[in-house]
gemmi code that builds the backbone of each chain (N, CA, C; Angstrom):
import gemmi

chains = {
    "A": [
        ("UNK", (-12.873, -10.613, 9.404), (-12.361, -10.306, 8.083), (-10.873, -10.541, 8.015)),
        ("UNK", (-10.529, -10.518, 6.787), (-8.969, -10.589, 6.900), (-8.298, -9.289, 7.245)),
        ("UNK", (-7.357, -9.861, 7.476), (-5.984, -8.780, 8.335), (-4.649, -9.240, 8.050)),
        ("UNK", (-4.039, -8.357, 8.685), (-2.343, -8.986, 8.817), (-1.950, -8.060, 9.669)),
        ("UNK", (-1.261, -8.558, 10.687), (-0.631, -7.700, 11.893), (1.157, -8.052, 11.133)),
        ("UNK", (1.813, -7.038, 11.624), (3.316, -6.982, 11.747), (3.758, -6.290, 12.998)),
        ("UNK", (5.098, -6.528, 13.000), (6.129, -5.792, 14.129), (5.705, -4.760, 14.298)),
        ("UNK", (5.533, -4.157, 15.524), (5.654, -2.587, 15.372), (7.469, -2.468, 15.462)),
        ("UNK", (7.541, -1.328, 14.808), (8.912, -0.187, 14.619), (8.744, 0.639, 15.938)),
        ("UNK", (9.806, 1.331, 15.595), (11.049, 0.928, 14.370), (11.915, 0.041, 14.919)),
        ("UNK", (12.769, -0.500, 13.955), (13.708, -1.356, 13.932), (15.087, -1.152, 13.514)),
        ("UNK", (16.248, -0.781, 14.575), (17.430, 0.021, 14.442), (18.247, -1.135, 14.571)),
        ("UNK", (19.436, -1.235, 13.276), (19.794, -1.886, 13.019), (21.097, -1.557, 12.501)),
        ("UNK", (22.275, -2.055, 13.187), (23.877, -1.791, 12.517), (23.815, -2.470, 11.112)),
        ("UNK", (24.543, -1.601, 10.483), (25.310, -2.145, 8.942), (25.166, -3.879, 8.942)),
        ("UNK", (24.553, -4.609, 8.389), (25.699, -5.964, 8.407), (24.847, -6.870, 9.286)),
        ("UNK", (24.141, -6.372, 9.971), (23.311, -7.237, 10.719), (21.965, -8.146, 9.999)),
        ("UNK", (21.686, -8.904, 10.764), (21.091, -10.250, 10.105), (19.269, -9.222, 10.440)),
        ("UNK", (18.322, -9.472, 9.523), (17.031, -8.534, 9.762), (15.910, -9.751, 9.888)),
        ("UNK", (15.215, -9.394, 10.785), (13.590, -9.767, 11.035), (12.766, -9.790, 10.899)),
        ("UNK", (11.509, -9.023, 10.239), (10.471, -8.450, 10.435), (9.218, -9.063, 10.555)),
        ("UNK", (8.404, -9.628, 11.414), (7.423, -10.442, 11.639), (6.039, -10.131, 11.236)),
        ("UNK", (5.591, -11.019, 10.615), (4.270, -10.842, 9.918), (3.641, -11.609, 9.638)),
        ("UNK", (2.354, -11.937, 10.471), (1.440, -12.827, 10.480), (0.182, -12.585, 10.074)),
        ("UNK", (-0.886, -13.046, 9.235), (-2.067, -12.897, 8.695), (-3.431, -14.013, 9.439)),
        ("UNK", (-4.618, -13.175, 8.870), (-5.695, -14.154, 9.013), (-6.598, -13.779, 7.754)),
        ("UNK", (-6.762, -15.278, 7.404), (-7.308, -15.013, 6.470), (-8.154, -16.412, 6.181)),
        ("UNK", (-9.427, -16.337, 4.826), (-9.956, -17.575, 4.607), (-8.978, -17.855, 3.761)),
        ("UNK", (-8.705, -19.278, 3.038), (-8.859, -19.521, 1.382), (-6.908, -19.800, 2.011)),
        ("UNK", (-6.854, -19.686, 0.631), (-5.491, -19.381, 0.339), (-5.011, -18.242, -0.131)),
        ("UNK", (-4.440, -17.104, 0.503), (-4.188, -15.850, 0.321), (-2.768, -16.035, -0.487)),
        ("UNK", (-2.430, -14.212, -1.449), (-1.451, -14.142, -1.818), (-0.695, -13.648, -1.033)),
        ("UNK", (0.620, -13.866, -0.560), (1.122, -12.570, 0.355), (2.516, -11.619, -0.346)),
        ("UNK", (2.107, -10.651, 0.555), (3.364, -9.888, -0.786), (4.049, -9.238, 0.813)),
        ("UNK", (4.814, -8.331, 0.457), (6.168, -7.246, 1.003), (6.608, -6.820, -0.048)),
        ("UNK", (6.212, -5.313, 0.703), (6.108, -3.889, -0.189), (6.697, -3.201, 0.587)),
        ("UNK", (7.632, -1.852, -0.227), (8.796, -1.234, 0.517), (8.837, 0.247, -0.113)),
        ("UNK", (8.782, 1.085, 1.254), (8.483, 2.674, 0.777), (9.965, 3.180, 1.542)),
        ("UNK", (10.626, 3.383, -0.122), (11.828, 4.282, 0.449), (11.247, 6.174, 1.042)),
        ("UNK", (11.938, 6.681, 1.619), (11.611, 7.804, 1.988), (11.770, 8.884, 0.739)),
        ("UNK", (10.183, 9.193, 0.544), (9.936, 10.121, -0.457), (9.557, 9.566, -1.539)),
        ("UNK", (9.721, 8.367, -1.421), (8.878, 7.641, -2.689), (7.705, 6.784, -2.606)),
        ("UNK", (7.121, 6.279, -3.479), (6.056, 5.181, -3.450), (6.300, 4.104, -2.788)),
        ("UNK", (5.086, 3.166, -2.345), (5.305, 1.968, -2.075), (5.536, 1.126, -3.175)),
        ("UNK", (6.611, 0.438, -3.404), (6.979, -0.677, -4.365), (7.114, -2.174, -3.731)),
        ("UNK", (6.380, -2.930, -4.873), (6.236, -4.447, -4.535), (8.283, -5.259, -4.093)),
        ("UNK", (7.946, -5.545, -3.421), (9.486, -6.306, -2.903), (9.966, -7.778, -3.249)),
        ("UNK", (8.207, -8.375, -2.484), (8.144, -9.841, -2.733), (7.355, -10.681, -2.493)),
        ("UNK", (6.436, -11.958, -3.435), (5.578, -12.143, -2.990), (5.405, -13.368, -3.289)),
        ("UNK", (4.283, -14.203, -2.885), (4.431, -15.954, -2.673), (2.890, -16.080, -2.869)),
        ("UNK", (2.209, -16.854, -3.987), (1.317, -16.972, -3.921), (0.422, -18.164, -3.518)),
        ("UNK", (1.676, -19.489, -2.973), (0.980, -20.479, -2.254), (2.294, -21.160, -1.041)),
        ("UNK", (1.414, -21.979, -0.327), (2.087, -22.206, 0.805), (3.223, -22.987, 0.273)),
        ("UNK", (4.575, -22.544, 1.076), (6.027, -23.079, 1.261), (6.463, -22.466, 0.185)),
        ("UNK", (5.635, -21.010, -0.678), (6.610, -20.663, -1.781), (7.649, -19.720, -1.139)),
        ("UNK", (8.932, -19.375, -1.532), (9.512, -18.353, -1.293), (9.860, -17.305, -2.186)),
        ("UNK", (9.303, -16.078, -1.526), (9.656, -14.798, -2.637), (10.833, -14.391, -2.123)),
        ("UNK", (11.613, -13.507, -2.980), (13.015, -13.251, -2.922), (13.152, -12.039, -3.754)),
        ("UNK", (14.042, -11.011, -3.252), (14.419, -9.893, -4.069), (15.423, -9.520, -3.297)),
        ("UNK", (16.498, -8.727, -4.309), (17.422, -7.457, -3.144), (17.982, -8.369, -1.882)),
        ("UNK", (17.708, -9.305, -2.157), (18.721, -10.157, -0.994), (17.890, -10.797, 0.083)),
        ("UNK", (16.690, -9.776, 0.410), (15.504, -10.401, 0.764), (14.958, -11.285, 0.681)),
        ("UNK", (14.032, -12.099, 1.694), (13.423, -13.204, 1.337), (12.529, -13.645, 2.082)),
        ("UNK", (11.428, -14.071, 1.997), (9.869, -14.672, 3.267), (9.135, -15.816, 2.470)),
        ("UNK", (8.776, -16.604, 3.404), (8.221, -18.042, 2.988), (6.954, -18.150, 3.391)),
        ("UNK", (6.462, -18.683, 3.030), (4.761, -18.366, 3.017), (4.427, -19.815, 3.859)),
        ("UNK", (4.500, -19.786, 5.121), (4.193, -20.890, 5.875), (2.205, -20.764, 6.524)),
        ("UNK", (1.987, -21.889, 5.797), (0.819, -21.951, 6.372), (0.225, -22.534, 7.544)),
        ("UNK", (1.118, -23.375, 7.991), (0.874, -23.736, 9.396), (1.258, -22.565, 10.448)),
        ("UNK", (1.368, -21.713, 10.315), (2.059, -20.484, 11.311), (1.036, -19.514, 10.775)),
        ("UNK", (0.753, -19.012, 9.625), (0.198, -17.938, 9.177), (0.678, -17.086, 9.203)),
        ("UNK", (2.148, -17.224, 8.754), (2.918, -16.258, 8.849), (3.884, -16.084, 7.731)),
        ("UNK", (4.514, -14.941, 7.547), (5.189, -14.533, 6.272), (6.601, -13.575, 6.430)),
        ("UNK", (7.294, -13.815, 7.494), (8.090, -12.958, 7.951), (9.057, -13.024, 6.816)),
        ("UNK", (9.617, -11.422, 7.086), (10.667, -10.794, 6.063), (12.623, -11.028, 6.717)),
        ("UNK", (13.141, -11.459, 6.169), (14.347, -11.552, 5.909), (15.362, -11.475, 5.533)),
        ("UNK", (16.475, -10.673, 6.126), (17.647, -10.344, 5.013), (19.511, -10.940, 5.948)),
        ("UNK", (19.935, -11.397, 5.190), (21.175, -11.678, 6.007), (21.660, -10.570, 6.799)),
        ("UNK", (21.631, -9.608, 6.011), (23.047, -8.373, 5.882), (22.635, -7.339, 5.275)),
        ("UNK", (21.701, -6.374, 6.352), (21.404, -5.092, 5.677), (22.585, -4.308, 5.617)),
        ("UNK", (22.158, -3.232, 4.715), (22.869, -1.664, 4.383), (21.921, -0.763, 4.871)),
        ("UNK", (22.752, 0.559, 4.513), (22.365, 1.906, 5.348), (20.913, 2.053, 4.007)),
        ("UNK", (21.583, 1.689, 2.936), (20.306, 2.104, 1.543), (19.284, 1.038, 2.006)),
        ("UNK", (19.288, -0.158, 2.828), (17.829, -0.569, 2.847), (17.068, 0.012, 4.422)),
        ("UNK", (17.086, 1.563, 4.549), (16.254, 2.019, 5.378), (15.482, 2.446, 4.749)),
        ("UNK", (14.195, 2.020, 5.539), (12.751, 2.336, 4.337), (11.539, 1.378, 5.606)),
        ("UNK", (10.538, 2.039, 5.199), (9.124, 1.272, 5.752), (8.857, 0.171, 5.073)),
        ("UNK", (8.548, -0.832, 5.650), (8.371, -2.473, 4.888), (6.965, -2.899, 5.448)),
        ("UNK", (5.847, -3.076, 4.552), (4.833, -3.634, 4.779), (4.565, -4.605, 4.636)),
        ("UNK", (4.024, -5.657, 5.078), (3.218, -7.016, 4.806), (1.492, -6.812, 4.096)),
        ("UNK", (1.762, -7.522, 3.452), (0.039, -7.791, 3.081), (-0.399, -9.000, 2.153)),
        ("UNK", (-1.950, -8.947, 2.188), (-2.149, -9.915, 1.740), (-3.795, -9.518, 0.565)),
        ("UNK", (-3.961, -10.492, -0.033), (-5.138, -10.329, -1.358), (-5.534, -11.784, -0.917)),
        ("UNK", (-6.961, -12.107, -0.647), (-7.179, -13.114, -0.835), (-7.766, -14.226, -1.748)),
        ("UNK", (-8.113, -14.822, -2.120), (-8.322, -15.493, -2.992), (-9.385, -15.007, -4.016)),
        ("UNK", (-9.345, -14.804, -5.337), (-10.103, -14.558, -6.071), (-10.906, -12.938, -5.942)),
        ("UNK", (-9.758, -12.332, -4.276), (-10.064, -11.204, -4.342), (-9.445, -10.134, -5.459)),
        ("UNK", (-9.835, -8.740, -4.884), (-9.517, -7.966, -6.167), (-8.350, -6.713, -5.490)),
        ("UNK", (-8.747, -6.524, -3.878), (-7.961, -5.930, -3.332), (-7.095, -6.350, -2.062)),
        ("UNK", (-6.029, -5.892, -2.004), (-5.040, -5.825, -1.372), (-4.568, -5.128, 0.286)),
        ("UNK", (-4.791, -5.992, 0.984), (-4.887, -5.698, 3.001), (-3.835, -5.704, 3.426)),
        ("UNK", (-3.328, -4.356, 3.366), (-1.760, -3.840, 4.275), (-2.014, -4.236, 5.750)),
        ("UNK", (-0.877, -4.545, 6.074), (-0.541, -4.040, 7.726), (0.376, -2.208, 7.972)),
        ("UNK", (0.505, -2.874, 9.267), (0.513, -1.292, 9.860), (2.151, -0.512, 9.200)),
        ("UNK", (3.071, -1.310, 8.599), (4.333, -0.629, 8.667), (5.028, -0.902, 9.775)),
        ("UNK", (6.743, -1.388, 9.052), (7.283, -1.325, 10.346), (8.719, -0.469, 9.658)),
        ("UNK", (9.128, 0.726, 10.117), (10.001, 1.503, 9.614), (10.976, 0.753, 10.317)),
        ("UNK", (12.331, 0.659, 9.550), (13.838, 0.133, 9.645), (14.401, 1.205, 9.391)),
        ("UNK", (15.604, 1.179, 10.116), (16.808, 2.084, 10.217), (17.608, 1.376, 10.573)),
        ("UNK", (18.770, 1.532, 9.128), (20.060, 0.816, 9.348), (21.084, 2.154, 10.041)),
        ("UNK", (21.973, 1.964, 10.222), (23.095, 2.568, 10.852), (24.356, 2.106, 10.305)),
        ("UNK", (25.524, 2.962, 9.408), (26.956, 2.864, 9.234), (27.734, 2.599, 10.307)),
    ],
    "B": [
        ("UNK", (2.361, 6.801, -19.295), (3.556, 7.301, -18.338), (4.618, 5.849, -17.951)),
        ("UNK", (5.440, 6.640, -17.627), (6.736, 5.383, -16.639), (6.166, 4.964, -15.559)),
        ("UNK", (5.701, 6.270, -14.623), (5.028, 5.420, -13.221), (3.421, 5.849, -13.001)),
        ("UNK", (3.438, 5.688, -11.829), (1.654, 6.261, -11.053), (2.312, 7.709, -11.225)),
        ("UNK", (1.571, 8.616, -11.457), (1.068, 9.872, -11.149), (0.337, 10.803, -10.368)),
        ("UNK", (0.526, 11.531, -9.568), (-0.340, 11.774, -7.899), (-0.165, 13.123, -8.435)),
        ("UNK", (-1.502, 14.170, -8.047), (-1.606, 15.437, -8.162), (-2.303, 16.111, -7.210)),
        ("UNK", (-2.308, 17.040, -6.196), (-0.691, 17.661, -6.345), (0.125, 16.670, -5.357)),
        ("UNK", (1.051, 17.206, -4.802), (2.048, 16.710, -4.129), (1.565, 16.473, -2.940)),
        ("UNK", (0.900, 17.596, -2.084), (0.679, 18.369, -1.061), (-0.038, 19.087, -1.085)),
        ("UNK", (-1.551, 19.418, -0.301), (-2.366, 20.380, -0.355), (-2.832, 20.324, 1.463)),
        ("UNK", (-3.179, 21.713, 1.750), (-3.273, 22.538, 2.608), (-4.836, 22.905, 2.177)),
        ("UNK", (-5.603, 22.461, 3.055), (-6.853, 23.007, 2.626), (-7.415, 23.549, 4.329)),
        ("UNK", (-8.662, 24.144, 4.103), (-8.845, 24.892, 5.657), (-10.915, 23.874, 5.391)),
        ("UNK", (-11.300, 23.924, 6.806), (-12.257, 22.481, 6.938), (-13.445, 23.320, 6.236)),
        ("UNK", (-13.846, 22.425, 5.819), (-15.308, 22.443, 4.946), (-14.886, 23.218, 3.506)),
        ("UNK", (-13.949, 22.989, 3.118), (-13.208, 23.303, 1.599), (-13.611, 21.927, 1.039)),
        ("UNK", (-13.622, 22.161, -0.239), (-13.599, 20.290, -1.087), (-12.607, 20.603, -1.498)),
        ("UNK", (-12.012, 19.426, -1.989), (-10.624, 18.875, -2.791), (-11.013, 17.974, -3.513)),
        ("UNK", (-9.907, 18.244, -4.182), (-9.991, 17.324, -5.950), (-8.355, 16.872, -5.658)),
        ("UNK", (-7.776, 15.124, -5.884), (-7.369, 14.223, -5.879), (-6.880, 13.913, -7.099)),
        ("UNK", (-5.690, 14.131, -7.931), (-5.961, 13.819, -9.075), (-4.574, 12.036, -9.167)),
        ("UNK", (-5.092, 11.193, -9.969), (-4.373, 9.992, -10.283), (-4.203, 9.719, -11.774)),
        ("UNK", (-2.813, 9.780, -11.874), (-2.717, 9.305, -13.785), (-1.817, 7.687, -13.553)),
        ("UNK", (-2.462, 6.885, -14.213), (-2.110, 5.353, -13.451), (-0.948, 4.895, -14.657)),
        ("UNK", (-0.240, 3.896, -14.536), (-0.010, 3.195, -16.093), (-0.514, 3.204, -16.764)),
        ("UNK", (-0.061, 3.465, -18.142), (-0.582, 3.112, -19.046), (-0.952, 1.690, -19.761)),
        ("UNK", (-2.217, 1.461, -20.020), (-2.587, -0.051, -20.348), (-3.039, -0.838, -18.561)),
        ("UNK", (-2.752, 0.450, -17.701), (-3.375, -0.463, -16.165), (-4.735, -0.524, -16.286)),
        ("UNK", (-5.942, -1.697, -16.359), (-7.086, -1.581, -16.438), (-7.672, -1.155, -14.642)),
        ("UNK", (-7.310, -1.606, -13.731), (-7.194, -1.772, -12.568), (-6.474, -0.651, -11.970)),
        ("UNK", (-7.274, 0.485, -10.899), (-6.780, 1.524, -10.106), (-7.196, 1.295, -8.734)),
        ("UNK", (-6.419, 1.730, -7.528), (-6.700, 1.542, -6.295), (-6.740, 2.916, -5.763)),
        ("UNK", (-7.397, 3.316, -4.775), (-7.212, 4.408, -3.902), (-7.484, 3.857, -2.480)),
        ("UNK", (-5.816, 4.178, -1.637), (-5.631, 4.076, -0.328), (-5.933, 5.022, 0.240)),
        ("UNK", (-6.176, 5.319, 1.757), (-5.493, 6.027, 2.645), (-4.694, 5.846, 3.861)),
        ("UNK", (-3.367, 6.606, 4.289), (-2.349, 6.601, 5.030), (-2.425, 7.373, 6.021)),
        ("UNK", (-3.285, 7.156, 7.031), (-3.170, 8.245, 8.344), (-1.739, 7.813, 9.128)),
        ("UNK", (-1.732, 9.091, 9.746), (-0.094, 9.119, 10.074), (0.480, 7.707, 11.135)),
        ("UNK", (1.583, 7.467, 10.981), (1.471, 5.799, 11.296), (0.508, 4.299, 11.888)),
        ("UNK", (-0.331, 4.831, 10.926), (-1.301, 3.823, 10.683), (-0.884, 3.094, 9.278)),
        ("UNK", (-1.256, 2.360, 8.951), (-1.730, 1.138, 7.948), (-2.099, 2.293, 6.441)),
        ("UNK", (-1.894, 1.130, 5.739), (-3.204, 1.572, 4.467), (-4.542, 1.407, 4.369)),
        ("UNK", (-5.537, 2.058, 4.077), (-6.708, 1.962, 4.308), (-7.567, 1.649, 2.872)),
        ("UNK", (-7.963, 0.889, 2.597), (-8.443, 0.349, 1.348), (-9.995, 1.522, 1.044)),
        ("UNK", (-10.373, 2.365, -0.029), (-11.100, 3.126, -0.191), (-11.851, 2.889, -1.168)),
        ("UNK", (-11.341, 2.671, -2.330), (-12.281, 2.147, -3.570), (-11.332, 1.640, -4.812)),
        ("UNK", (-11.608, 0.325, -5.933), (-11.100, -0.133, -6.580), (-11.879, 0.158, -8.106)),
        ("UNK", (-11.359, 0.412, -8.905), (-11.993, 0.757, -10.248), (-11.173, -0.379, -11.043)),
        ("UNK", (-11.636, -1.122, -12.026), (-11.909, -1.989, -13.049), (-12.328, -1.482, -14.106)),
        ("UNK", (-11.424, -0.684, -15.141), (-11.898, -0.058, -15.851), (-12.380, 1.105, -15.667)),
        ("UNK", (-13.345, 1.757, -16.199), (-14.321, 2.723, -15.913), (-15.512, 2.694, -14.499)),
        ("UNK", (-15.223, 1.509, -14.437), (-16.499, 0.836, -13.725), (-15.982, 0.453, -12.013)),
        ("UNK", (-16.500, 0.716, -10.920), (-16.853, 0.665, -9.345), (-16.972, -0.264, -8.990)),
        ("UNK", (-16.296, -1.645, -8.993), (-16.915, -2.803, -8.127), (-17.395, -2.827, -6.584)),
        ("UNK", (-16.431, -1.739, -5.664), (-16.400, -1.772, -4.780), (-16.133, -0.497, -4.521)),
        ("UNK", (-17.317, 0.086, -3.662), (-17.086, 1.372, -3.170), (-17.551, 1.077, -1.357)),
        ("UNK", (-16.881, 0.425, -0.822), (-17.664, 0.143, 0.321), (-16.436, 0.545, 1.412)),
        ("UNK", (-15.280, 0.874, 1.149), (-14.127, 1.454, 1.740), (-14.272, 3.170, 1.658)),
        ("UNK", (-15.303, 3.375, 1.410), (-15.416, 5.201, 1.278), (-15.893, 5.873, 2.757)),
        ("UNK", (-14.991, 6.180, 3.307), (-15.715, 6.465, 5.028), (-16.690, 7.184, 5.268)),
        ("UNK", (-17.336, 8.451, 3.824), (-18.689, 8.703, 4.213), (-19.043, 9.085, 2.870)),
        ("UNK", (-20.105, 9.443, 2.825), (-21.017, 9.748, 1.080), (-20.305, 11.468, 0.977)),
        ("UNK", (-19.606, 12.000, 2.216), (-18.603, 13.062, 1.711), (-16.889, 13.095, 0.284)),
        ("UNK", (-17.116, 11.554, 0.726), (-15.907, 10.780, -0.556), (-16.495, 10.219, -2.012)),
        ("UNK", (-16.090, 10.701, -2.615), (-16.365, 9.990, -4.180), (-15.155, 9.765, -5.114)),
        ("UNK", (-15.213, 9.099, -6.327), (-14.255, 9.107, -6.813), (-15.177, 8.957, -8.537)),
        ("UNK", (-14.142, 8.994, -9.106), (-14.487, 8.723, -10.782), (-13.319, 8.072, -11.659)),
        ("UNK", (-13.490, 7.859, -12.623), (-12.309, 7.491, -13.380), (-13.286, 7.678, -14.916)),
        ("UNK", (-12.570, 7.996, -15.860), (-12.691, 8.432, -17.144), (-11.827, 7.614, -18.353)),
        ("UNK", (-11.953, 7.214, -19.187), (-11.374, 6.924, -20.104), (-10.568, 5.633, -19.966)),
        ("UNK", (-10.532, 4.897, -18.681), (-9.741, 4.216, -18.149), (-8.644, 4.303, -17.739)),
        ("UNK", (-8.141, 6.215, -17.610), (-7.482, 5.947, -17.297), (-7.385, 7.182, -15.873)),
        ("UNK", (-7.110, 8.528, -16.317), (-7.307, 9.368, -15.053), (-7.913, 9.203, -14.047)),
        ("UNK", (-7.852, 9.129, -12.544), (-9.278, 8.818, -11.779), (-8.905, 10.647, -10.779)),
        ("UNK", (-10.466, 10.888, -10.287), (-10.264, 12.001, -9.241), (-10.580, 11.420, -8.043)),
        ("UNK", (-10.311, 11.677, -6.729), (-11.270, 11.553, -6.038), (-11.415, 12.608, -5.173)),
        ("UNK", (-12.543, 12.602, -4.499), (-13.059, 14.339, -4.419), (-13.714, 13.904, -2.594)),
        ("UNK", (-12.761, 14.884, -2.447), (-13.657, 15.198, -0.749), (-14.432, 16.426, -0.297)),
        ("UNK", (-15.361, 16.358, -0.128), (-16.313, 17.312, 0.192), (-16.376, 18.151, 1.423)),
        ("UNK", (-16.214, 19.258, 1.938), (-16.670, 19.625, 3.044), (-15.847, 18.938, 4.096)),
        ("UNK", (-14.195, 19.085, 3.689), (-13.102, 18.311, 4.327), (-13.270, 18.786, 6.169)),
        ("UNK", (-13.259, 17.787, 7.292), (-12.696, 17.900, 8.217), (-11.427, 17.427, 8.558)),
        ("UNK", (-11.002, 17.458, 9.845), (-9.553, 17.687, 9.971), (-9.074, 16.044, 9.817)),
        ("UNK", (-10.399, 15.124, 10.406), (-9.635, 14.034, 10.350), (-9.625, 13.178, 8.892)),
        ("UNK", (-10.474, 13.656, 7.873), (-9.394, 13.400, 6.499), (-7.770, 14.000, 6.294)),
        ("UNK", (-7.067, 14.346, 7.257), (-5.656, 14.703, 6.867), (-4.941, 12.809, 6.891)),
        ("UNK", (-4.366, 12.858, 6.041), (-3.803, 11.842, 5.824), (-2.701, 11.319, 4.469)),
        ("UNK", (-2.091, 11.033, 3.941), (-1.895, 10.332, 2.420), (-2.399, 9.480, 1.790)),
        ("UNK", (-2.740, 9.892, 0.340), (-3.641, 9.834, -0.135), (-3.247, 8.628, -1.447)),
        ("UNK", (-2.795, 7.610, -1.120), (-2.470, 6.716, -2.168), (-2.871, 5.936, -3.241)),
        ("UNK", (-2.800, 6.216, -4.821), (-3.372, 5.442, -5.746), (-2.142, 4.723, -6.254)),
        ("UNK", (-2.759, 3.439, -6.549), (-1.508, 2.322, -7.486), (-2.542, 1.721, -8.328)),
        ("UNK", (-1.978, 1.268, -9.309), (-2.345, 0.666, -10.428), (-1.770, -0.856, -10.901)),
        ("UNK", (-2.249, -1.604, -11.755), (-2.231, -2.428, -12.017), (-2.776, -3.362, -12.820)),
        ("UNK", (-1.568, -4.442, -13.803), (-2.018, -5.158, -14.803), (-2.912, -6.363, -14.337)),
        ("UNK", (-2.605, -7.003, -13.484), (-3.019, -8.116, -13.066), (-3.266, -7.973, -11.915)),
        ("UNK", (-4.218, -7.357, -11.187), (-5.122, -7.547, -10.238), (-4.360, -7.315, -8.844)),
        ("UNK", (-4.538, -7.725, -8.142), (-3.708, -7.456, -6.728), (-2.363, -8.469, -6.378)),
        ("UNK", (-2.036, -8.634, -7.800), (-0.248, -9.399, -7.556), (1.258, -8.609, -7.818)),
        ("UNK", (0.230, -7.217, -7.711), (1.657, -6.444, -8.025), (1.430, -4.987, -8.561)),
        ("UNK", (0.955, -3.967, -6.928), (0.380, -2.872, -7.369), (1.980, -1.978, -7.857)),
        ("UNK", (1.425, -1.457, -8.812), (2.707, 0.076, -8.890), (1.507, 1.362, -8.162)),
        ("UNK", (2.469, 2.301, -6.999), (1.701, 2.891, -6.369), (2.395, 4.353, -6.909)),
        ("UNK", (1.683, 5.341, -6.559), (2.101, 6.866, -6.847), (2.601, 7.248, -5.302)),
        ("UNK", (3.556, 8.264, -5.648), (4.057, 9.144, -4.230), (3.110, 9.361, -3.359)),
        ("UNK", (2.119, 9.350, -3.576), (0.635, 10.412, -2.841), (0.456, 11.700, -2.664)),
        ("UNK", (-0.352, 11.578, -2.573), (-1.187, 13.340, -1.716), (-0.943, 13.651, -0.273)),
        ("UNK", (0.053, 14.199, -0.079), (-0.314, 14.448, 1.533), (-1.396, 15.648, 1.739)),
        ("UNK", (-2.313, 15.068, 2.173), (-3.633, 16.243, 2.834), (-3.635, 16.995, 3.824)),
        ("UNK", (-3.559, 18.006, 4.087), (-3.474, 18.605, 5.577), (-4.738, 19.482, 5.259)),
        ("UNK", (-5.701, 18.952, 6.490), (-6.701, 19.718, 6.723), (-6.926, 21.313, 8.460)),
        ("UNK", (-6.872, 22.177, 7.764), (-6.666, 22.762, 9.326), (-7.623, 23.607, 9.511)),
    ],
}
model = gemmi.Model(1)
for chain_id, residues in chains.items():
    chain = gemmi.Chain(chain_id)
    for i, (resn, *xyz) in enumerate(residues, 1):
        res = gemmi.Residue()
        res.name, res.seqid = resn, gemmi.SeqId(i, " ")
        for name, pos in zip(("N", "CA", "C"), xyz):
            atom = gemmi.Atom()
            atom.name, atom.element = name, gemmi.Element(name[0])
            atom.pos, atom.b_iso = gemmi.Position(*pos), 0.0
            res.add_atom(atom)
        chain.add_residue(res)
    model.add_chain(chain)
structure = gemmi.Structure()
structure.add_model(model)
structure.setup_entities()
């Protein structure tokens, strides 16, 4: 069935530093993939998402490319802040599906 | 409403109690989801409503889980005869267009003891 594995956390990170977060899927078809972001104490909110191969989603400075030769969708930011500490999920919907297949979470912690 | 709606916040129940789950989604969301969040684990896909109507109830981990939705828009979902390992968060999101962009509620944190 489909899946999506990510990084395990956490991921401690100075002010200013360049971010990672790895996330690879399996899936049939052509899947949508998104990154979704749960500040502490709040909901999960959509971040960013690509609904065919080589698209790039982008938000908040953020950004992941939907490579289909890799099967992968990793998350990216030049230059975090202390405000983007929060749990960041990967997932994916696959084609003509109706629901939506998280991975596990990978909590970030920036540092001043 | 502005966002998802989760009721209550937090519940404390003791095992073989039922619970009631309550979700108030967007307004105009035809489309409701109910997750679950065991403690750093994943989201767990549970059941999707389309309206009034169940396409998929095949994420329900036993015939102790049900859910409903009314009017299109409130949904409950109800655990029966809770053991400990339903403790978890309890996540509903909603949505206009299908799985390209859930809005989710705070959740339920469940503690079963």
């Amino acid at each position: 069935g489909d899946s999506v594995t990510q990084m395990e956390g956490p991921v401690t990170l100075s002010e200013e530093a360049f971010l990672t977060i790895n996330c690879t899927y399996t899936a049939t078809g052509y899947p949508s993939l998104f990154w979704y972001v749960q500040y502490p104490g709040e909901g999960l909110q959509l971040l960013l998402k690509a609904t065919k191969a080589d698209d790039k989603g982008s938000n908040k400075g953020f950004e992941a490319t939907y490579r289909k030769e890799t099967t992968s969708f990793h998350l990216e930011k030049g230059s975090v802040q202390v405000s983007d500490s929060a749990v960041y999920f990967c997932a994916l919907s696959s084609t003509g599906g109706f629901k939506t297949i998280f991975g596990a979470g990978t909590r970030l912690f920036v540092k001043a | 409403g502005a966002g998802v709606s989760q009721s209550p916040s937090n519940k404390v129940t003791e095992k073989g109690k039922d619970v009631e789950l309550r979700c108030d989604p967007i307004s105009g969301h035809t489309a409701l989801y109910w997750y679950r969040q065991r403690l750093g684990q994943g989201l767990e896909f549970l059941i999707y409503f389309q309206g009034n109507s169940a396409p998929d109830k095949s994420g329900l981990p036993s015939d102790r889980f049900s859910a409903e939705r009314t009017g299109e828009s409130v949904s409950t979902l109800t655990i029966q005869r809770t053991q400990q390992e339903d403790s978890a968060v309890y996540l509903c999101a909603s949505s206009l267009d299908g799985p390209y962009g859930y809005t989710f509620g705070s959740g339920t944190r469940l503690t079963v003891v």
